[in-house]
N, C-alpha and C positions, 0 to 999 in steps of 0.2 A: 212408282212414285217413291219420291226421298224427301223425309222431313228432317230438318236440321234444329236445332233449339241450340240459341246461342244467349245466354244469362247475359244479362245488360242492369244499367242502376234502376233501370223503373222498367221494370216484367223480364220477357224477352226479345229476342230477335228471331221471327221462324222465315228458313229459307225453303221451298216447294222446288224440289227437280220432277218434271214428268219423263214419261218416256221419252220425248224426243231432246230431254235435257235443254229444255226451257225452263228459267228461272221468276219463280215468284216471292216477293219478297215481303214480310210483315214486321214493320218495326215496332217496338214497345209494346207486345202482344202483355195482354193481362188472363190471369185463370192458371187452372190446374193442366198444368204438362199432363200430368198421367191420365184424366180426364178425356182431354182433347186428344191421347192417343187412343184410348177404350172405344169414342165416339167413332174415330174415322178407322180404327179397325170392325165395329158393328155394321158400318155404312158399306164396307169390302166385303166384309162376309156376307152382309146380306146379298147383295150384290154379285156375287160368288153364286151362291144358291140359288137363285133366279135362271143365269146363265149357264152353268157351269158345262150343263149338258147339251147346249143351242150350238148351233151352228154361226150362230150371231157373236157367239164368244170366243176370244182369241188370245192365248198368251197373258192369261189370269197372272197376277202377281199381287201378293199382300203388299201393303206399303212398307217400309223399313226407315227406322226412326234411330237419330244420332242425336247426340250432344257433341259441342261444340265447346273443348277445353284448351286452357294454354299450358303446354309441357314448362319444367323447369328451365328449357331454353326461350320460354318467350314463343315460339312455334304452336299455331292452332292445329289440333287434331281433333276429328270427329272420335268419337267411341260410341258403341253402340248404348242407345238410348235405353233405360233399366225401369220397371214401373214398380223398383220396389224405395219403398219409403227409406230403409237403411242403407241403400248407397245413396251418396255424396259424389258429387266430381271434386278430384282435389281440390285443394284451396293452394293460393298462393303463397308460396312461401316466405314468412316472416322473417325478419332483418336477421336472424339469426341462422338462416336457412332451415328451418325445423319449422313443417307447418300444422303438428299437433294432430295431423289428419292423415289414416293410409287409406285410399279408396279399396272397396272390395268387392268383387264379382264374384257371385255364386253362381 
């Protein structure tokens, strides 16, 4: 499973790929991103530990969660989604091309 989070003016937009790359779509989602990522990693792991060792289980996979930003070209790119409070996805850049923000991944 792929979660996408795409920042919109009123919450976000989450897009759901499953394995068979069927699309589910949520617009103007409200709440905590990083929340509703801890949630449905809890719900895998547990879920995980139940099966792990069944013969019922196949091709275990955690889910993998993106943001959904626009490059200096106007171009969307996913990056990988961060549950820390001090990254920022850039901002757009101000009329003077300087947008006061450098994103950063540790």
């Amino acid at each position: 499973m792929q979660f996408f989070f795409e920042d919109c003016a009123n919450g976000y937009n989450l897009y759901i790929l499953d394995e068979n790359n069927r699309v589910e779509v949520y617009r103007q989602c409200s709440g905590d991103k990083t929340e509703m990522v801890q949630g449905v990693n809890r719900f895998y792991t547990s879920s995980h530990d139940r099966y792990s060792y069944s013969a019922n289980f196949i091709n275990f996979n955690l889910p993998q969660f993106y943001q959904i930003v626009t490059d200096e070209r106007g171009e969307p790119q996913a990056l990988p989604f961060k549950c820390d409070a001090q990254w920022q996805p850039p901002r757009q850049p101000l009329q003077d091309g300087f947008s006061g923000q450098v994103a950063s991944f540790k």
